[in-house]
C-alpha positions as CSV (number, residue, x, y, z in Angstrom):
1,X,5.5,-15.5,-15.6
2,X,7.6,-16.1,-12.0
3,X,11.4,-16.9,-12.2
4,X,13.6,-16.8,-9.2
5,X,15.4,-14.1,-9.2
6,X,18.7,-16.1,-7.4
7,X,20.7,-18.5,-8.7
8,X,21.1,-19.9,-5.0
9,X,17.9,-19.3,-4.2
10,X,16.0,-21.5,-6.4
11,X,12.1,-21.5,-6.7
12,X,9.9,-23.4,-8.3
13,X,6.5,-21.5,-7.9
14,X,3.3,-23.9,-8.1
15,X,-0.1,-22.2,-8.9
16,X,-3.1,-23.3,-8.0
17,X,-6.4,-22.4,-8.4
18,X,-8.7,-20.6,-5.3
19,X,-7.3,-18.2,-3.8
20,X,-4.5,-17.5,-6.3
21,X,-6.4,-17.8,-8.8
22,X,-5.6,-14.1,-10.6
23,X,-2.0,-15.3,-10.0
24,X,-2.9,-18.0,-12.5
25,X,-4.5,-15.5,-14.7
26,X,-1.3,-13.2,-14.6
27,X,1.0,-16.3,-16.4
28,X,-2.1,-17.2,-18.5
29,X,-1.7,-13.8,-19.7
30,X,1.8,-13.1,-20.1
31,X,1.1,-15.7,-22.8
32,X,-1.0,-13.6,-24.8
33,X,-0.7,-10.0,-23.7
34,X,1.7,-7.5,-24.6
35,X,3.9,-5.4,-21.9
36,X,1.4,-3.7,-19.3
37,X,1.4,-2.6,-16.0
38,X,-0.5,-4.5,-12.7
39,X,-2.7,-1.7,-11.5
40,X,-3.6,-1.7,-7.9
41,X,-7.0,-0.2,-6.7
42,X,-5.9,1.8,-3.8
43,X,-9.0,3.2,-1.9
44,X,-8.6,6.8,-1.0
45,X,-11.9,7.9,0.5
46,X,-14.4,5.4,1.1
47,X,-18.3,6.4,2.3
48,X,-17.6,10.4,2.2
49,X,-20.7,13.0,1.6
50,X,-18.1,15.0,-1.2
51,X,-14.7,14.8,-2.7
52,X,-12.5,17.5,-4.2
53,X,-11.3,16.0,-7.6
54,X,-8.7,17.6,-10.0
55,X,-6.1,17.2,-12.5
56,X,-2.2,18.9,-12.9
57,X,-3.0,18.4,-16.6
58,X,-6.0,18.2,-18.8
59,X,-8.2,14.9,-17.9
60,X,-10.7,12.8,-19.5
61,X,-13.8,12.1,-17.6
62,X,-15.5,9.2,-18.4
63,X,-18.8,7.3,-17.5
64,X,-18.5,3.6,-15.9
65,X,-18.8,2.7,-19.7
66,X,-15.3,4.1,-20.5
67,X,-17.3,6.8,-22.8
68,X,-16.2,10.1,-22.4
69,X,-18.2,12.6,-21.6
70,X,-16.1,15.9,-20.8
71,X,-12.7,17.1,-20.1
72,X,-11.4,18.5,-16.8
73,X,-8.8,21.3,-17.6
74,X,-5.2,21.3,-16.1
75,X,-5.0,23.0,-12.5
76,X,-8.7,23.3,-12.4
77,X,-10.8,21.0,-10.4
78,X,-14.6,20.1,-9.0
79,X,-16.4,18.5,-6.2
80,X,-17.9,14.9,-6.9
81,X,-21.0,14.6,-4.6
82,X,-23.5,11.1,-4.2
83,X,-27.0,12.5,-6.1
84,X,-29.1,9.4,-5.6
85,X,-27.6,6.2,-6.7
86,X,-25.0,8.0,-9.5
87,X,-21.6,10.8,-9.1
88,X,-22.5,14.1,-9.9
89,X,-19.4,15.9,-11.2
90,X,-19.8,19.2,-12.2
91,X,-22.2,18.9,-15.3
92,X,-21.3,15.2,-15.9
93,X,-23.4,12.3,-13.7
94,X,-23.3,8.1,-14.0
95,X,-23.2,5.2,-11.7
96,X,-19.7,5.4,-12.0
97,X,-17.1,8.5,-13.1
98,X,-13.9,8.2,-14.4
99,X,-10.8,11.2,-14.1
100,X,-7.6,10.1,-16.0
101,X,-4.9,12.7,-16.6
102,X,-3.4,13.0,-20.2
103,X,0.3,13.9,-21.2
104,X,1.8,12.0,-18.2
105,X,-0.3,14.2,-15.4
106,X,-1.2,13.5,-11.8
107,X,-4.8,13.4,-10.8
108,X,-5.8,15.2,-7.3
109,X,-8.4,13.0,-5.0
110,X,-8.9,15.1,-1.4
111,X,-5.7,16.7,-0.5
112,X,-3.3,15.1,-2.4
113,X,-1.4,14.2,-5.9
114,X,-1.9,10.5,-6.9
115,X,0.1,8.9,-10.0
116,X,-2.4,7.6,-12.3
117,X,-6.4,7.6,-12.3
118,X,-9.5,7.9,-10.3
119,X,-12.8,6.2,-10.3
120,X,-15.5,7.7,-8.4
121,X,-18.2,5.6,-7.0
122,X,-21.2,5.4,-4.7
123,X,-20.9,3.0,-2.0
124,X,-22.8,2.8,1.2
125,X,-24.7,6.2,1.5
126,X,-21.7,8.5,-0.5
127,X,-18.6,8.1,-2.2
128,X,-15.2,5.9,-2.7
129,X,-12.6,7.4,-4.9
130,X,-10.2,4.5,-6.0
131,X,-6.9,5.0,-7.2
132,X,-6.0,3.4,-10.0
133,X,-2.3,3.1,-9.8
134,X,0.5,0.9,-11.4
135,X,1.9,-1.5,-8.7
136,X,5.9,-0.3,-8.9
137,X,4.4,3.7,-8.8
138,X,2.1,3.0,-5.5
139,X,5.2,1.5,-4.1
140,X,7.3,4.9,-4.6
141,X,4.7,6.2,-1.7
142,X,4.1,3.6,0.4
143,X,7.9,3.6,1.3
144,X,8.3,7.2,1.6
145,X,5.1,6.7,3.8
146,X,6.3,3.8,5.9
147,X,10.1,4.7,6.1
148,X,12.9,7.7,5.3
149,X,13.9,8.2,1.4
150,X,17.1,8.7,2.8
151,X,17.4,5.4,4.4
152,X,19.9,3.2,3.3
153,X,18.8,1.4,0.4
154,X,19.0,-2.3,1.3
155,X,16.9,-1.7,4.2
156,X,14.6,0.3,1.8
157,X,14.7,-2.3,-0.8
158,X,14.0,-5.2,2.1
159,X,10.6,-2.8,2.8
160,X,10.1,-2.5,-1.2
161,X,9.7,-6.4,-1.2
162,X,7.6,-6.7,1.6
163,X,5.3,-4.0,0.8
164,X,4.8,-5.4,-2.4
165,X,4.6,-9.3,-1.4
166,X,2.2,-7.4,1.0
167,X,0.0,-5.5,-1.3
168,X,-0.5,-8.5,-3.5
169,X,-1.4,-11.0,-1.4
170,X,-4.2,-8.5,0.5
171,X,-5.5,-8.0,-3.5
172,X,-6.4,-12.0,-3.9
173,X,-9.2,-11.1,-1.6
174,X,-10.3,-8.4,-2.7
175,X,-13.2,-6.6,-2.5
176,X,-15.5,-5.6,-6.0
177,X,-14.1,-1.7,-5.3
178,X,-10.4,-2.0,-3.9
179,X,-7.8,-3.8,-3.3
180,X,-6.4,-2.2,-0.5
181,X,-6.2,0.8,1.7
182,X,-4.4,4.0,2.3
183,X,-3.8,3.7,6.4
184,X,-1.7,1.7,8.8
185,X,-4.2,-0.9,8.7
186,X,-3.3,-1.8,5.3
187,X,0.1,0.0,4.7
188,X,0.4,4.0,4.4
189,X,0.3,5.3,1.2
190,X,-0.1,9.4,0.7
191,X,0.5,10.6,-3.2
192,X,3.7,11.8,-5.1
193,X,4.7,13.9,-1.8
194,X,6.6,10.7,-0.4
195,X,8.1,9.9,-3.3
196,X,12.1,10.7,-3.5
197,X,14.9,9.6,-5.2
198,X,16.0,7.0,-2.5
199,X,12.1,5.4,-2.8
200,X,12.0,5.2,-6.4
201,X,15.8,3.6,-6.6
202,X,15.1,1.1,-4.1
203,X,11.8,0.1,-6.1
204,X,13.1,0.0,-9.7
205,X,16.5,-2.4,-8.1
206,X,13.7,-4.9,-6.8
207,X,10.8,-4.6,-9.3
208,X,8.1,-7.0,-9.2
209,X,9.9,-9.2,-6.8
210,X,7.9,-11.3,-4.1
211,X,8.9,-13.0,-1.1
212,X,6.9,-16.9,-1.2
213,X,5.9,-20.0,0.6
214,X,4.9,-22.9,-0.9
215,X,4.8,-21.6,-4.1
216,X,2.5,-18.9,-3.1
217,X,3.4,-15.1,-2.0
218,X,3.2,-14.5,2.0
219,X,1.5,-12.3,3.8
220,X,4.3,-10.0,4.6
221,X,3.5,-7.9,7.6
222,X,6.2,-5.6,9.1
223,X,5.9,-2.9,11.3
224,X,8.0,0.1,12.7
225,X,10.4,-1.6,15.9
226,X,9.7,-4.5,18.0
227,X,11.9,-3.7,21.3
228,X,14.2,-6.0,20.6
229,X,11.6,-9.7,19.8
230,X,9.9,-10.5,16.7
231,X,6.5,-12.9,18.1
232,X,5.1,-15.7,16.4
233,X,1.9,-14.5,14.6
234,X,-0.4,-16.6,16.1
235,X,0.3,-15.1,19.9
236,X,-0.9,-11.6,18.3
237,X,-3.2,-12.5,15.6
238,X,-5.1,-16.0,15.3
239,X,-3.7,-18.4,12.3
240,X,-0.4,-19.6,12.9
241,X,1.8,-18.9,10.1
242,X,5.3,-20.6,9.2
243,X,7.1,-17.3,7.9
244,X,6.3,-15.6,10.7
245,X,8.0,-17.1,13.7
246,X,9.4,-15.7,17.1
247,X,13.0,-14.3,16.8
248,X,15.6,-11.6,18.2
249,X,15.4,-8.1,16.7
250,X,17.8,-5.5,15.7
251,X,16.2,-2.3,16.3
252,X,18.1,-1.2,19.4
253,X,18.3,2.7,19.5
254,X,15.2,3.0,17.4
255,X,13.7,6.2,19.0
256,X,10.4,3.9,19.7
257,X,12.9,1.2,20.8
258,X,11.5,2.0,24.6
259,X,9.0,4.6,26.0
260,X,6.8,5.6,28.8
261,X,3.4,7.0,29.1
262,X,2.2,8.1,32.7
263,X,-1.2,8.6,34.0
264,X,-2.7,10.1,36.8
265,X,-5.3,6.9,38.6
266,X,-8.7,9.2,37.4
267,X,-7.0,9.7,34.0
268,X,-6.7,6.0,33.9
269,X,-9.8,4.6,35.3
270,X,-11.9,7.0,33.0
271,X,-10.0,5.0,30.0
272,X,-10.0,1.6,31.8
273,X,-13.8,1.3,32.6
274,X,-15.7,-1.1,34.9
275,X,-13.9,-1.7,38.1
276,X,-13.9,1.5,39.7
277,X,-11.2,3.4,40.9
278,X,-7.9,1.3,39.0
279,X,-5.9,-0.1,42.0
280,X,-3.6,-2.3,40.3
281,X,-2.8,-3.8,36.5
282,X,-1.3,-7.0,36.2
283,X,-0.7,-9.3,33.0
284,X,-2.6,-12.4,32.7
285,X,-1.6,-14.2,29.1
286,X,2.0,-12.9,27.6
287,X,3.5,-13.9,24.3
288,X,6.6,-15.2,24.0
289,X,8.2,-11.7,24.1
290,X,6.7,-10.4,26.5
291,X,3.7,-8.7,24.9
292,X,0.2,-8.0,26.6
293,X,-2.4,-11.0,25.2
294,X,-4.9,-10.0,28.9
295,X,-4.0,-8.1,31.7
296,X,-6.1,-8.4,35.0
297,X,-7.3,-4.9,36.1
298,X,-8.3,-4.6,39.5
299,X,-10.5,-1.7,41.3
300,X,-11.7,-1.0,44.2
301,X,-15.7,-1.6,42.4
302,X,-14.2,-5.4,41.0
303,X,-12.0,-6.8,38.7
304,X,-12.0,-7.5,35.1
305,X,-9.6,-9.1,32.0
306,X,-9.1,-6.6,29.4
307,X,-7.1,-8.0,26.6
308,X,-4.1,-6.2,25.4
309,X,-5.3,-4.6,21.9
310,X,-8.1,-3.1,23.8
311,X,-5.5,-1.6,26.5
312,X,-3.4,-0.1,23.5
313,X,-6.7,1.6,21.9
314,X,-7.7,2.8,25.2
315,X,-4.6,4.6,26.5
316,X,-3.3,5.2,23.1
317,X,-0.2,3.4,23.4
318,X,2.3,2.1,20.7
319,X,2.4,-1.5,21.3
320,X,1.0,-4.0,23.5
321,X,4.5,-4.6,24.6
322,X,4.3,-2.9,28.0
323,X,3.8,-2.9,31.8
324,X,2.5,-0.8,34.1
325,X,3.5,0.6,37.1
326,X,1.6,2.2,40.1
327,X,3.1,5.2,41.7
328,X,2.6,6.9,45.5
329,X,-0.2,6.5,47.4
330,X,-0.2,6.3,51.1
331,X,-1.6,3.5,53.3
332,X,-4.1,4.2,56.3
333,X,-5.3,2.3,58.6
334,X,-8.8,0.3,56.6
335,X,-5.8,-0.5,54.0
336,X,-2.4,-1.5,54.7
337,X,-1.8,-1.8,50.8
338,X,-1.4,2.3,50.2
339,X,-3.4,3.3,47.0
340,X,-1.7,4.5,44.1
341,X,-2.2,8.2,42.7
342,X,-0.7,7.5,39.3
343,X,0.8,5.0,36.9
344,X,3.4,4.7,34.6
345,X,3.4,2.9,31.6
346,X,6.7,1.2,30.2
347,X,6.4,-0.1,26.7
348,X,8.8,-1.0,23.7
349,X,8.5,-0.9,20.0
350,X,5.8,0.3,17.4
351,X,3.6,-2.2,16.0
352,X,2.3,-5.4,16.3
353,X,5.7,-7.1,16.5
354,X,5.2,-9.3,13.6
355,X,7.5,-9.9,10.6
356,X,10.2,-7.3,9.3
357,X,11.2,-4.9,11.5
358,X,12.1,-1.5,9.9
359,X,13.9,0.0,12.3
360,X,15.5,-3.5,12.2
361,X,16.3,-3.7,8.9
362,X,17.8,0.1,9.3
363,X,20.3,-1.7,11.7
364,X,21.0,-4.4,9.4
365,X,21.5,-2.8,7.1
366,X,23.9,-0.2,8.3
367,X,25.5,-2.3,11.3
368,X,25.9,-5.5,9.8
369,X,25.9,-4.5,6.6
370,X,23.2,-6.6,5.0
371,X,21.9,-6.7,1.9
372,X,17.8,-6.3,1.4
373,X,18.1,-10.5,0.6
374,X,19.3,-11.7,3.9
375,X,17.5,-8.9,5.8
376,X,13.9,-10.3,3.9
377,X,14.6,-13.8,4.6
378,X,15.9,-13.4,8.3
379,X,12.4,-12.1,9.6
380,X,10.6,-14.2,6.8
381,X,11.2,-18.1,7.7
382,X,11.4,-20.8,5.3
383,X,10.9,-18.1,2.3
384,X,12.7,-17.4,-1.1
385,X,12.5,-14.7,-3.4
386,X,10.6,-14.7,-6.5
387,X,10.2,-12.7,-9.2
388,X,6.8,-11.9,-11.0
389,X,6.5,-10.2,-15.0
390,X,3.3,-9.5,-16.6
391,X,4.3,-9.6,-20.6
């Protein structure tokens, strides 16, 4: 069921059918059900020849029919490889196989620890290990992945929220295999190794709270510092959301808060391809920050528009928050206008520059002192808190 989990914040959460519809099935369920956990599919590997699978403790393995068929023994481990359409495992092969730990173990998928299970299946021409993991456990990681243990815990517990609200609303569409991802283009999530003290605290004070509009939980982006402006989502990305609106930051003296990248002009017109030699980079389309939407690149072979994302891919850069900046060059006498031998790149932030801030929240927190509430619902507009309990 969903309460609100403030008395001055109060929330009355309307469920609908569509694309919350395994929302509905949660209350449904806390009806009839007794306690449980929400476990997340978290895809680990996806489309790989071979993965390295293991256990800290003895394991179960198990066909896609649930039946076991073998036992894995603690600190031991094999190599699952795609044999035609089934997982071969060792001895043990299906269309789907199963490796859960016993006595409380952690099960090993590639390189790392992972809290609860994995299921191993073909997809594509190899494998996809999943990792079956309750919601509150994957949540230890992802904030030790995402920010510092050691971080003060409101602005820990502000990213707890988020990366929750996050995680479920990316698992209403779902795929048949995963919810979501382990990389930045989901949110980072890396095993027991990120876990601390400071993570696990800051999830346990916040469990299974949710950040919602409209009765329905947000999409709740964040990323690592904005330079100083939050933009409205639909200057970045396409659909124009009412949570995430254009606003002041507070991650000054963030270590990405402002950088520079230089390049010589080969270095440069080898990345930036299709004019020539690069003469001259000037933006086109802005946000309202300031942020590169398509910049007009000029050569001495033509000019072209090259849109900002594709200007951060190419020169590897940190945001599309940035200018750029010729340097030297000398003028003769078939050009007045000297050509420049280099150029300097000036960007701030990390990210997309969308919703909570975490180097932002670190400020909040520690400057203004803030707690996690009022840091969640300053970069989140017209949200409350909510609070969601499978029973």
């Amino acid at each position: 069921m969903i309460r609100s989990i403030l008395p001055f914040l109060v929330s009355k959460l309307t469920v609908t059918t569509g694309k919350n519809w395994w929302l509905t099935a949660l209350i449904w369920l806390a009806a009839i059900a007794p306690a449980t956990a929400l476990d997340l599919r978290v895809a680990i590997q996806q489309n790989v020849k071979q993965i390295n699978v293991g256990s800290s403790t003895k394991a179960i393995v198990r066909d896609e029919s649930g039946r076991a068929l073998g036992e894995i023994q603690g600190m031991n481990g094999f190599t699952a490889q795609a044999k035609g359409g089934s997982v071969a495992l060792d001895r043990w092969n299906g269309g789907a196989i199963w490796v859960e730990p016993t006595a409380g173990g952690v099960v090993w998928v590639g390189d790392r620890w992972y809290r609860g299970r994995a299921l191993l299946v073909r997809t594509g021409s190899g494998l996809t290990a999943v990792n079956y993991v309750d919601l509150e456990h994957y949540l230890y990681s992802v904030l030790g992945s995402e920010m510092n243990g050691n971080w003060p815990q409101e602005a820990l517990k502000a990213q707890a929220v988020a990366a929750r609200s996050y995680a479920l609303y990316q698992r209403q569409s779902a795929n048949a295999v995963f919810d979501v991802g382990d990389t930045d283009s989901w949110q980072v999530y890396t095993g027991v190794d990120r876990e601390s003290v400071g993570t696990q605290m800051a999830v346990e004070a916040t469990k299974g709270q949710v950040i919602i509009h409209n009765g329905r939980i947000i999409n709740a982006v964040f990323h690592s510092s904005s330079g100083g402006c939050i933009d409205n989502v639909e200057e970045v990305w396409m659909q124009a959301l009412p949570y995430l609106r254009t606003k002041k930051d507070y991650d000054q003296g963030a270590p990405v808060y402002q950088w520079s990248k230089p390049f010589s002009r080969d270095q440069l017109s080898r990345r930036v391809t299709g004019v020539g030699e690069v003469l001259s980079m000037e933006p086109e389309r802005v946000t309202t920050c300031g942020r590169i939407v398509s910049m007009r690149v000029k050569g001495d072979k033509g000019v072209r528009s090259v849109s900002g994302d594709a200007l951060r891919a190419a020169l590897d850069l940190r945001s599309t928050f940035f200018s750029v900046s010729p340097q030297g060059g000398q003028a003769t006498k078939s050009n007045s206008k000297p050509s420049p031998l280099s150029f300097v790149v000036n960007g701030k932030g990390f990210g997309h520059g969308l919703g909570l801030s975490q180097y932002g929240a670190y400020n909040l927190a520690t400057q203004q002192r803030w707690n996690y509430q009022q840091i969640v619902l300053y970069y989140y507009d017209k949200t409350t808190l909510a609070k969601i309990e499978v029973k």
